[in-house]
C-alpha positions in Angstrom: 202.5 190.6 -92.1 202.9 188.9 -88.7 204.1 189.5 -86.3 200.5 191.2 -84.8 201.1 194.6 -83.4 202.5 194.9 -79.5 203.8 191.6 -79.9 207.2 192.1 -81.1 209.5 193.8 -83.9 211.4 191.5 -86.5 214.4 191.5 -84.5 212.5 189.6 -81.3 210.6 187.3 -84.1 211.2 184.4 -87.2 208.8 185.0 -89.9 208.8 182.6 -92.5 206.6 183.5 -96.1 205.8 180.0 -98.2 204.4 180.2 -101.3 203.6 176.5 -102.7 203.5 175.7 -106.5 203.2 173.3 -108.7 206.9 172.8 -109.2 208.7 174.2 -106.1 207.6 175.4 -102.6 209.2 178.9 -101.5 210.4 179.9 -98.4 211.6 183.9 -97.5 213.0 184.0 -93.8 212.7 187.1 -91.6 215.2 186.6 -88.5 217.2 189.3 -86.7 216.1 191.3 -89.9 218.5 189.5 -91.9 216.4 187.5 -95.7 217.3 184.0 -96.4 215.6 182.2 -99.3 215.0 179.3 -99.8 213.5 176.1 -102.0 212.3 172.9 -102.2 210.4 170.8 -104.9 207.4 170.5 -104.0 205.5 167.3 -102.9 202.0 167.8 -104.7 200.0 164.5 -102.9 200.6 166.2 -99.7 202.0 169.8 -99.9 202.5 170.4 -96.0 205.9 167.6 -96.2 207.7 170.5 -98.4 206.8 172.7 -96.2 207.8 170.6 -93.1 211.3 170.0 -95.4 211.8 173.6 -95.8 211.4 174.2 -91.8 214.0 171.5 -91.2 216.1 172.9 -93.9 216.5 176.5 -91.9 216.7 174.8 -88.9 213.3 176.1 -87.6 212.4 173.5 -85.8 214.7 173.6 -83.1 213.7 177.6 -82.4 214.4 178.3 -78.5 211.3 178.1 -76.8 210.6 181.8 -76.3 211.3 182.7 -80.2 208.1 184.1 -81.6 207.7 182.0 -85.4 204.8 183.0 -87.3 204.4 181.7 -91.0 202.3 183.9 -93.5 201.1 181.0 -96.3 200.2 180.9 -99.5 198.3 177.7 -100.7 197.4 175.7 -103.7 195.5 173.1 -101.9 192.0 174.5 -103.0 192.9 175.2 -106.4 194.4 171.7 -107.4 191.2 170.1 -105.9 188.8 171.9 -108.0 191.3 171.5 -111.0 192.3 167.9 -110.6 188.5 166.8 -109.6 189.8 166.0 -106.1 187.2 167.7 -104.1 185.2 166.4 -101.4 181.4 164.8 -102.1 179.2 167.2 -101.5 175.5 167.5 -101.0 173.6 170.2 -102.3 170.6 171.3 -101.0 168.1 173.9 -102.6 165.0 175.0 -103.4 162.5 173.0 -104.8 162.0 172.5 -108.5 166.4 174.2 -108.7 168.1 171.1 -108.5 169.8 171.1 -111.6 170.1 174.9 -111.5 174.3 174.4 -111.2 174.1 171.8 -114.1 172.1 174.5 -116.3 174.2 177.2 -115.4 174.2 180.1 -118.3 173.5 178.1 -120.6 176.9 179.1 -122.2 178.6 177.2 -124.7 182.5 176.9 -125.0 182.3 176.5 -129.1 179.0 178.6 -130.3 178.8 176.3 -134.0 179.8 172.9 -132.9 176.1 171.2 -132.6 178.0 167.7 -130.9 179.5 168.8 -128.1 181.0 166.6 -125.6 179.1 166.1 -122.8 180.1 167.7 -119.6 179.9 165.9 -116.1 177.6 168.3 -113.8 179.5 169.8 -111.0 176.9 168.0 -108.5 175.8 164.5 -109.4 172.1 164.8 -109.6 171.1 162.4 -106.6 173.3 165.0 -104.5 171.1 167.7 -105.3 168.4 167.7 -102.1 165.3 170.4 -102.9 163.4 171.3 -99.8 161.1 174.2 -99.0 161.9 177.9 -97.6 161.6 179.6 -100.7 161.4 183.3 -100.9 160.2 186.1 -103.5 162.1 189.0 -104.6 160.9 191.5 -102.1 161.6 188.7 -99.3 158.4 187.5 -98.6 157.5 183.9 -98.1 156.6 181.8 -100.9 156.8 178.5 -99.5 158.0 178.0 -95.5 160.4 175.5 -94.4 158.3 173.1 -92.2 160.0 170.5 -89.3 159.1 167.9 -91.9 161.1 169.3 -94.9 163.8 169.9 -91.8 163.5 165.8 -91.2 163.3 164.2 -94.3 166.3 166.5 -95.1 168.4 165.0 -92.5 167.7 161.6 -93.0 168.6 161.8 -96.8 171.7 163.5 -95.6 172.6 160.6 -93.4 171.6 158.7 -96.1 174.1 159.9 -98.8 177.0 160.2 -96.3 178.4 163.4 -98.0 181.7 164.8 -96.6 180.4 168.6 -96.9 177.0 170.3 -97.6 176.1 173.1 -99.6 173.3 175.3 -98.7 171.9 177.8 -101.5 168.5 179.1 -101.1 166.5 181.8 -103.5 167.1 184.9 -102.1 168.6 184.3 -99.3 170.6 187.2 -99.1 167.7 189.2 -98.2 166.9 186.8 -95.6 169.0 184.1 -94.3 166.5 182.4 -91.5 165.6 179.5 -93.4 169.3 178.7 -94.6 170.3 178.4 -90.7 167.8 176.7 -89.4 168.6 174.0 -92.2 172.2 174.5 -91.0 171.2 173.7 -87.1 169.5 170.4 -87.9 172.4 168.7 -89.9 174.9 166.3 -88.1 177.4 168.8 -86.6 180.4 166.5 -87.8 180.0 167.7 -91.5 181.7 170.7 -93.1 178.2 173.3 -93.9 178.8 176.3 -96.0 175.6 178.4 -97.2 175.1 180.9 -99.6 173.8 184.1 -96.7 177.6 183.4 -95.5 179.2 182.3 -98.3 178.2 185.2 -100.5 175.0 187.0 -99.5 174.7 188.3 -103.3 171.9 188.3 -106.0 172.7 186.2 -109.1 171.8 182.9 -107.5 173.9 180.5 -110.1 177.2 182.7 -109.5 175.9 182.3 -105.4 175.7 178.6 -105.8 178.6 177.7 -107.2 181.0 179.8 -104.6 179.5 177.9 -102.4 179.3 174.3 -103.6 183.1 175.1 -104.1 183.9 176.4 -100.8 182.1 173.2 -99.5 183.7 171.0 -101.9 187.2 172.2 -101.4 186.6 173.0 -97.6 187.3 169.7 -96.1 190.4 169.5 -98.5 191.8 172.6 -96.9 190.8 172.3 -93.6 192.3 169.2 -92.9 195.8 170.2 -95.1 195.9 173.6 -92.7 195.4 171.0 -89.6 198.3 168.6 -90.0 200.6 171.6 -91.1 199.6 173.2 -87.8 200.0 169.6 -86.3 203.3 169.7 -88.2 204.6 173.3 -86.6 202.6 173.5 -83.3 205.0 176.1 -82.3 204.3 178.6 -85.5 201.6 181.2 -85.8 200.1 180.7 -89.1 198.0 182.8 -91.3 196.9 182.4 -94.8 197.4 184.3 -97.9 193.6 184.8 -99.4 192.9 185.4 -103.3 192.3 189.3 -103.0 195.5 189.9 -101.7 195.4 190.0 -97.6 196.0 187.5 -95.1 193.5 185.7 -92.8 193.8 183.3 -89.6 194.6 179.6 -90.4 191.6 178.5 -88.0 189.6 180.8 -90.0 190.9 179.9 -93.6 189.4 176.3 -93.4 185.8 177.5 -93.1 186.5 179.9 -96.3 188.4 178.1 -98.5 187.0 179.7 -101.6 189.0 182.4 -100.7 192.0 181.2 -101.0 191.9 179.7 -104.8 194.7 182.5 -106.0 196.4 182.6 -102.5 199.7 182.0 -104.1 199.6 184.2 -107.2 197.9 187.3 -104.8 201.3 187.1 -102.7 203.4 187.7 -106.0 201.3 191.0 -106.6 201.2 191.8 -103.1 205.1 192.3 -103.4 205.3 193.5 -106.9 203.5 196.5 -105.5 205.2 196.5 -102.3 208.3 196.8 -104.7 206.6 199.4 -106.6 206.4 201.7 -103.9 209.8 201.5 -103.0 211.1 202.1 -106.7 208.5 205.6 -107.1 206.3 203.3 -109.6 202.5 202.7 -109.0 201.9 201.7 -112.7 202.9 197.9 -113.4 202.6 195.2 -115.8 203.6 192.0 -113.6 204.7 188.4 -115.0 205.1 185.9 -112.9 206.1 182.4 -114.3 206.9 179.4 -112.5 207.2 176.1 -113.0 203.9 175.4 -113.9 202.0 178.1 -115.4 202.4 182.0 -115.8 200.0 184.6 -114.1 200.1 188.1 -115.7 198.3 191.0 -113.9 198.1 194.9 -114.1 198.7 197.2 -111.2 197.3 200.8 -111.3 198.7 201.8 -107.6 196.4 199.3 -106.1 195.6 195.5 -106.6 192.6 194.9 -109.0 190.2 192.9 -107.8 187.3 191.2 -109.5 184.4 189.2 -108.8 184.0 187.6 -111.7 187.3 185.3 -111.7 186.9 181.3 -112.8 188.4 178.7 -112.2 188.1 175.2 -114.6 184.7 176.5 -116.0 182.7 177.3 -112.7 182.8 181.3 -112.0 184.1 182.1 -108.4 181.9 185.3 -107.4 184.1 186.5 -104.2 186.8 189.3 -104.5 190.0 187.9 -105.7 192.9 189.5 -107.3 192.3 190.4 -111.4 194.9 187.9 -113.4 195.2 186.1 -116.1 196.3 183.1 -116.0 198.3 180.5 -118.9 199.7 176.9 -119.2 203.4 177.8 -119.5 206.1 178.1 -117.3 209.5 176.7 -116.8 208.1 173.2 -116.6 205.6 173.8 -120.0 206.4 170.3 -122.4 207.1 171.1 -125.9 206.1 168.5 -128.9 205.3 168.4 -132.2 201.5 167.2 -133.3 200.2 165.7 -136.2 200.0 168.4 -138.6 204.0 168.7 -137.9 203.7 172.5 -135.8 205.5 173.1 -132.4 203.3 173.5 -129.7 204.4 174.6 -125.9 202.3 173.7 -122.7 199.9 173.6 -121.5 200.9 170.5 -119.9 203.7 170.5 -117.7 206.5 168.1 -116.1 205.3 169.3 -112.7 207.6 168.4 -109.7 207.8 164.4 -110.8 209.6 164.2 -113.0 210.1 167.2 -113.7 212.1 169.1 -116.8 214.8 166.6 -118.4 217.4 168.2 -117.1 216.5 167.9 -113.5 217.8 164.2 -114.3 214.6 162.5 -112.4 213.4 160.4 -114.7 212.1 163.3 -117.0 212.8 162.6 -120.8 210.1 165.2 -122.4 212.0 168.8 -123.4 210.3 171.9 -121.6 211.2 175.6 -122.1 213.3 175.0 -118.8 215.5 172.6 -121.0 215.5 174.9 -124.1 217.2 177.5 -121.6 219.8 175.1 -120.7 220.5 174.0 -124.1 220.8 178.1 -124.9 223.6 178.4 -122.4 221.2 180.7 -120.3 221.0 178.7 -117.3 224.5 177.9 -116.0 224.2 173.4 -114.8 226.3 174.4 -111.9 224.4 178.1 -110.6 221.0 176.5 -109.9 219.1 176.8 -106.6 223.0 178.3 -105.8 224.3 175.0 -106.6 222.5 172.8 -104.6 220.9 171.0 -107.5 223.2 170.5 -110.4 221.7 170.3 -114.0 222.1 167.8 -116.2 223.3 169.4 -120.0 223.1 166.0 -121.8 219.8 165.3 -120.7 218.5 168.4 -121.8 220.2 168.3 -125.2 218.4 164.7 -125.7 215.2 166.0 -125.0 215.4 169.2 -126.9 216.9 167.3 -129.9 214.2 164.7 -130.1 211.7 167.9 -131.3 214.6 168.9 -133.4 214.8 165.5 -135.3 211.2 166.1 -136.0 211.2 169.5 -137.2 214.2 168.8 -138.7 216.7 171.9 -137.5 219.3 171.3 -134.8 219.2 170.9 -131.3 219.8 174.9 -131.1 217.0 175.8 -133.5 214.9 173.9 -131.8 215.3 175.7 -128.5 214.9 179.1 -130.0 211.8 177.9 -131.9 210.5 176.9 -128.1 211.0 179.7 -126.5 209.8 182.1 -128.9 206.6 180.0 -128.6 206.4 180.3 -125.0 207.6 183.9 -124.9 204.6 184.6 -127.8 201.8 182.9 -124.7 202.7 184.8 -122.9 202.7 188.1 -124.7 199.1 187.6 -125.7 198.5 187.0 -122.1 200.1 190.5 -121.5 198.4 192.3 -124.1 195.2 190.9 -122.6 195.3 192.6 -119.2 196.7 196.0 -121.2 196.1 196.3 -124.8 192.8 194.7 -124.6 191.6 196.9 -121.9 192.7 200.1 -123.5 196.1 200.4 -121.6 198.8 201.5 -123.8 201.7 199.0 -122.5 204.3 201.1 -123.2 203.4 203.4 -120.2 203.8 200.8 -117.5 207.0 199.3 -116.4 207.3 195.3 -117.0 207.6 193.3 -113.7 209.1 189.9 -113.9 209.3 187.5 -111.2 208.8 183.7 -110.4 211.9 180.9 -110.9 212.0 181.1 -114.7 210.6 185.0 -115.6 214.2 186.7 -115.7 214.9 184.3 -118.4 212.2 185.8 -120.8 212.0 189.3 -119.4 213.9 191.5 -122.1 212.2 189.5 -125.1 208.7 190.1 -123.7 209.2 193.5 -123.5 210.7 194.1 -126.7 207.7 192.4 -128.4 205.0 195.1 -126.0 207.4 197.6 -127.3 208.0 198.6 -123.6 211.0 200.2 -123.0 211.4 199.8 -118.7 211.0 196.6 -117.2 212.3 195.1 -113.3 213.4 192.3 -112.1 212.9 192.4 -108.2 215.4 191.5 -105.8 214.3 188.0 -104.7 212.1 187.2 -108.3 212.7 184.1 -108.1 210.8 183.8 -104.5 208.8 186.9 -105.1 205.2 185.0 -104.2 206.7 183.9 -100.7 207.9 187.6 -100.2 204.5 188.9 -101.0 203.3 186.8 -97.7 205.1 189.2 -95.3 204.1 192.6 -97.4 200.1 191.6 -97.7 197.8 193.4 -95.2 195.5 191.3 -92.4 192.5 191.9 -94.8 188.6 190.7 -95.2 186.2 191.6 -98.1 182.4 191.9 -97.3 179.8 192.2 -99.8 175.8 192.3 -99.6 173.0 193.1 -102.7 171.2 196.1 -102.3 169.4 196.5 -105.5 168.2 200.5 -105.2 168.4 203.5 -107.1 171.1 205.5 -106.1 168.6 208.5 -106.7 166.2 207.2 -103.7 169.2 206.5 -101.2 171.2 209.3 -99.3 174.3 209.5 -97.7 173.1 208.5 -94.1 170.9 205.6 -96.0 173.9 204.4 -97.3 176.0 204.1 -94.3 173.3 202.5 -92.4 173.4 199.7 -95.0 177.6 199.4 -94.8 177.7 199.7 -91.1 176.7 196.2 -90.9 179.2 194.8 -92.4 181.6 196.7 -91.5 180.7 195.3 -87.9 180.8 192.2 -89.2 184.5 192.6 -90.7 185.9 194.2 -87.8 184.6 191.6 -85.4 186.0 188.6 -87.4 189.8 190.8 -87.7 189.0 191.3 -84.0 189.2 187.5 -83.2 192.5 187.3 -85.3 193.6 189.9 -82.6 194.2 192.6 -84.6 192.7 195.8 -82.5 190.2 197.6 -84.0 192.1 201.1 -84.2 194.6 199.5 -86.4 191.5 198.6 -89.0 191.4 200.7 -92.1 187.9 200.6 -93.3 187.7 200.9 -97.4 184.1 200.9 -98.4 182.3 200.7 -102.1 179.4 200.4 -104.1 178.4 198.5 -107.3 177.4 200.7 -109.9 175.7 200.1 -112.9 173.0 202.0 -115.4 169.4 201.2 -115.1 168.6 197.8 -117.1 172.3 196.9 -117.3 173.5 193.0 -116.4 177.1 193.9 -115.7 178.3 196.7 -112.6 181.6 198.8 -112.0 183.3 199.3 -108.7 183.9 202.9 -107.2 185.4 204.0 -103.8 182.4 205.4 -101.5 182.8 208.3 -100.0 179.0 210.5 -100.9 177.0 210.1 -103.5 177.8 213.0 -105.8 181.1 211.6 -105.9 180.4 207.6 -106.3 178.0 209.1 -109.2 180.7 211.0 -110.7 183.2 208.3 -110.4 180.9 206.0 -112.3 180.3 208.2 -115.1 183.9 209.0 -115.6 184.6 204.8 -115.3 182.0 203.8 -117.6 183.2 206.0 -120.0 186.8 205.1 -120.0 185.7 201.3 -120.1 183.3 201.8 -122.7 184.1 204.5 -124.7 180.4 206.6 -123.9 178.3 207.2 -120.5 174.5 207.3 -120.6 171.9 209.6 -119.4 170.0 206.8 -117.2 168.9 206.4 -113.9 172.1 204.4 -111.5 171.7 201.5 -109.8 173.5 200.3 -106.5 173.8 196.8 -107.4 176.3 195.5 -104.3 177.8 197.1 -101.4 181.1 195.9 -100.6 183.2 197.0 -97.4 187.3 195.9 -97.5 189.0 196.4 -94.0 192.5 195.6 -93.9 195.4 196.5 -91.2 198.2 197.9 -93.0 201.4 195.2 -93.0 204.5 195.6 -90.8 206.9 197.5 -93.0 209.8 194.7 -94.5 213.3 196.0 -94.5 214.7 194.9 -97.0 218.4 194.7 -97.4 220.2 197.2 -99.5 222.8 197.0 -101.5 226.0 198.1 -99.9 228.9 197.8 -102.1 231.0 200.1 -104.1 232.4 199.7 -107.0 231.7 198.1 -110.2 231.7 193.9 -109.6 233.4 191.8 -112.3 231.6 189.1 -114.3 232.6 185.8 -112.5 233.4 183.8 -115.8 232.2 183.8 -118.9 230.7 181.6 -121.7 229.7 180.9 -124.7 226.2 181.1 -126.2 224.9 179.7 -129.9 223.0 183.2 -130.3 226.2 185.5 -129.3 229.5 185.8 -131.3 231.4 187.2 -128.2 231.6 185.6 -124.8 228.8 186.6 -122.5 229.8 187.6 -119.1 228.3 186.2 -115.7 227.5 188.0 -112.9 226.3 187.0 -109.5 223.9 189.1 -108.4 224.9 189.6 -104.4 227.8 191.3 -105.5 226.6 193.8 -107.8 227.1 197.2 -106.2 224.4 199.9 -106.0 224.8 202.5 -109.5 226.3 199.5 -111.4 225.1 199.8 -115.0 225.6 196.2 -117.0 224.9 195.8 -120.4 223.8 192.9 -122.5 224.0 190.3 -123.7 224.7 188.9 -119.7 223.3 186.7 -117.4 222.7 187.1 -113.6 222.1 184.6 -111.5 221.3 184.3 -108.0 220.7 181.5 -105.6 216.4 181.2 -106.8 216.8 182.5 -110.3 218.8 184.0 -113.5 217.8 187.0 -115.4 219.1 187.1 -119.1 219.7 190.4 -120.4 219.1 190.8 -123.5 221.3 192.9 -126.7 220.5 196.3 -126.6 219.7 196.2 -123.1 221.0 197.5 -119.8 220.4 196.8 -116.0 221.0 199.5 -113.2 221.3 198.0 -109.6 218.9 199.8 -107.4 219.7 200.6 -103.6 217.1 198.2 -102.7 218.4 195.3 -104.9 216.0 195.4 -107.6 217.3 195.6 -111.3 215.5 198.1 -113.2 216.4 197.7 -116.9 216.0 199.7 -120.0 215.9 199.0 -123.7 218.9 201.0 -124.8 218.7 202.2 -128.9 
């Protein structure tokens, strides 16, 4: 978290945390230690003008001129390009005879028995594709050298095809990246060049090329979004959140924007640890659903990272935060289709219009108008009254799917969110159940605008008995700016036995890039005694396709770790020869600590009203939740709101207010 060290403590800084969605852009403000929160709907065909709206709205643009502003951001500009189509046109240029190696791909098909499939456009048009020479064999020698002709006649068709970006991926370039830069040296200076030896110097040379036809395709997109927000708020330090979990430099973030396709959803895991530690629990299940979609994760004292994330269909091989990610949120439509079955999501109402009841034109019911019609969202408590919802509206809506199901308006909103809350569940039991983690030991962590709502039911359908609702849920991903680290992942292919390497072999090979990690923190001005150097290998048996990830600290015990990994993953370990596939090297400097504001009050707060819901026969009480008291037990049925969000609690459960505002509830029998 900014500020960087020696320049100044929180109560000599403003630091602002924005996390931009689909549906709402958050803001968390850090000034004279005291947390404000705040929200704006987003503006998707230019996301920095929410932003800018935000900075107006907390009166950060007229900061005296010595106030030190930084702004920690997380982004989905690179991951609505690649989603919506909207990237930039890209060149590629490899290897001769490997032009249509990203068209090919795996060779995997989405429906193994339909034998018509639609056709699927290729992610580079085939008169993009550029094949030249430089081609290398396995062991890195020259098969065919890159000659000032091939360097020519590649220029001129660049000039000729007028691409916005370029993408460089070469065989084997990871084991020698000469021929890569010298075709990056003789291309017009003016275009935005990523190659594979920087991108991801890694074996696997399909995985390689499509990181980096997408950091070049979505490069432009981002580098010019970071440059008029920085144009926007010259007088703020900006970093960016990337998609394993730590923070980079703005200037830096538009030349690796691959990095930053989970920016926003790694902030809300960055603080759903960070709120972990400060509750004693290490062991999470995390939820976090917005307006859009819902992202569902599983902590085990650390973030998990993989390297085999996706996004659309196209893998995405760099480190990013291990999620799972679904079409329904707050904002997820609800209709009926032809065979006369609900269905929720995964389309969604977005910003514009938005949910019915938002009253912007929006006549389509979402699960955000099912919870009004419920009673559990209070029309005059939203976004702490500043935007007022509109009952009718929602009731309309809602009772259009009614009319076609033919139950009431009522039935028809239960029957929605039990749908929703059922995607969502499966999406829970994917990153637990299905990876042989018993649910029922971790605690469930909600968070996002809409995940208090649907809390209790989700974990009475897991069968978990402990769940928590964060203080700030509702702004939780804009929080998790300020909490994440200063961090960089580095990886390079090795491709040895682990029996023919020793220790000193192996730290020769990491040193490297851990050089080249602390160098690049170094220019962000973090000093180097502040770096925490976390190095790894890739592990896998002899003859194997797919590799585990262990901590490297010898080889005895990165040989023992694997064993013992293997066999909890797989259920067996093998009596084969190891194989050090990668070696990865994470550096990160450790996060300012965030103080966040305890509870102070004593005594038990009163509900301030109640009401009436169609699923209750007594009136439910309301609480705000600023005035809950540290020690107060509340039991359900009764909601909580709060200026971002409202947290239903469910019959049969209860809700103790933590010293650090969190609600940490319990199924009760």
């Amino acid at each position: 978290m900014a500020p960087e060290s020696g320049r100044g403590s929180l109560s000599m800084s403003v630091i602002l945390g924005v996390d931009t969605g689909g549906t709402f852009t958050d803001f968390v403000l850090v000034r004279d230690g005291a947390i404000t929160t705040h929200k704006v709907l987003s503006t998707p065909a230019a996301p920095e003008q929410a932003i800018l709206q935000g900075v107006r709205d907390l009166g950060l643009d007229q900061l005296p001129p010595d106030t030190r502003f930084y702004m920690v951001h997380g982004s989905t500009v690179a991951t609505n390009a690649v989603l919506e189509g909207k990237t930039a046109r890209t060149v590629l240029i490899t290897n001769r005879g490997l032009g249509d190696m990203l068209t090919i791909g795996r060779q995997i098909r989405t429906q193994l028995y339909n034998l018509q499939p639609a056709p699927v456009a290729p992610p580079v048009d085939r008169a993009q594709c550029l094949e030249t020479g430089g081609r290398l064999a396995a062991d890195g020698t020259i098969i065919e050298p890159l000659t000032e002709t091939d360097l020519r006649q590649l220029r001129a068709a660049v000039e000729r095809l007028a691409p916005e970006a370029v993408a460089i991926n070469l065989l084997f370039s990871y084991l020698d990246d000469r021929f890569e830069k010298q075709i990056e040296a003789s291309l017009p200076k003016d275009l935005f060049i990523s190659r594979s030896s920087r991108v991801l110097p890694e074996y696997k040379e399909y995985e390689r090329g499509m990181t980096t036809w997408l950091n070049a395709a979505v490069g432009p997109r981002v580098r010019g979004y970071l440059q008029r927000l920085q144009q926007g708020v010259p007088h703020a330090h900006i970093t960016v959140m990337q998609s394993s979990g730590g923070t980079l430099a703005a200037d830096q973030a538009g030349e690796e924007a691959v990095h930053l396709l989970l920016s926003g959803p790694a902030g809300g895991l960055a603080a759903a640890r960070y709120m972990g530690e400060q509750l004693g629990q290490s062991r999470l299940l995390t939820f976090d659903m917005g307006g859009t979609s819902t992202d569902v994760a599983l902590i085990d004292g650390e973030l998990q990272l993989t390297s085999e994330g996706r996004i659309r269909d196209y893998p995405v091989a760099v480190p990013m935060v291990d999620m799972h990610t679904i079409g329904a949120g707050g904002g997820s439509l609800a209709s009926v289709d032809a065979g006369g079955l609900l269905q929720v999501g995964p389309e969604s109402a977005g910003a514009a219009p938005g949910p019915a009841c938002y009253g912007q034109g929006g006549t389509r019911p979402t699960v955000t108008d099912a919870n009004l019609v419920l009673g559990r969202l209070r029309p005059g408590a939203f976004l702490g009254g500043n935007m007022s919802l509109d009952v009718a509206a929602a009731r309309a809506a809602v009772g259009a799917i009614g009319r076609q199901l033919g139950v009431s308006i009522e039935e028809a909103a239960q029957g929605i969110l039990r749908l929703a809350n059922e995607h969502m569940a499966h999406a829970l039991r994917v990153m637990s159940v299905q990876r042989g983690v018993d649910p029922r030991e971790l605690a469930l962590v909600s968070f996002g605008g809409a995940g208090g709502l649907h809390v209790c039911a989700l974990a009475e359908t897991l069968s978990m008995p402990r769940a928590i609702v964060p203080v700030y849920a509702g702004v939780l991903s804009a929080l998790g700016m300020l909490v994440a680290p200063r961090a960089r992942q580095l990886s390079q292919t090795l491709g040895q036995l682990l029996d023919v390497l020793d220790d000193q072999a192996i730290a020769d090979q990491l040193q490297p890039l851990i050089e080249q990690g602390l160098t690049a923190m170094q220019q962000e001005g973090v000093a180097r005694e502040e770096i925490t150097i976390l190095p790894s290998l890739d592990l896998r048996y002899q003859g194997q396709s797919y590799y585990l990830n262990v901590p490297w600290q010898d080889r005895q015990r990165a040989l023992t770790d694997f064993h013992r990994l293997h066999e909890q993953c797989y259920g067996h370990r093998l009596e084969l020869p190891v194989e050090v596939v990668n070696l990865r090297v994470g550096l990160q400097r450790p996060p300012q600590a965030l103080a966040l504001q305890t509870v102070n009050a004593t005594g038990d707060a009163g509900p301030c009203e109640t009401v009436n819901l169609p699923e209750v026969e007594q009136p439910v009480p309301v609480y705000t939740r600023e005035t809950l008291p540290v020690g107060q037990i509340l039991h359900g049925p009764a909601l909580i709101t709060e200026t971002v969000s409202t947290t239903y609690l469910a019959p049969h459960w209860q809700a103790e207010v933590h010293a650090t505002g969190c609600l940490l509830l319990t199924r009760r029998d």
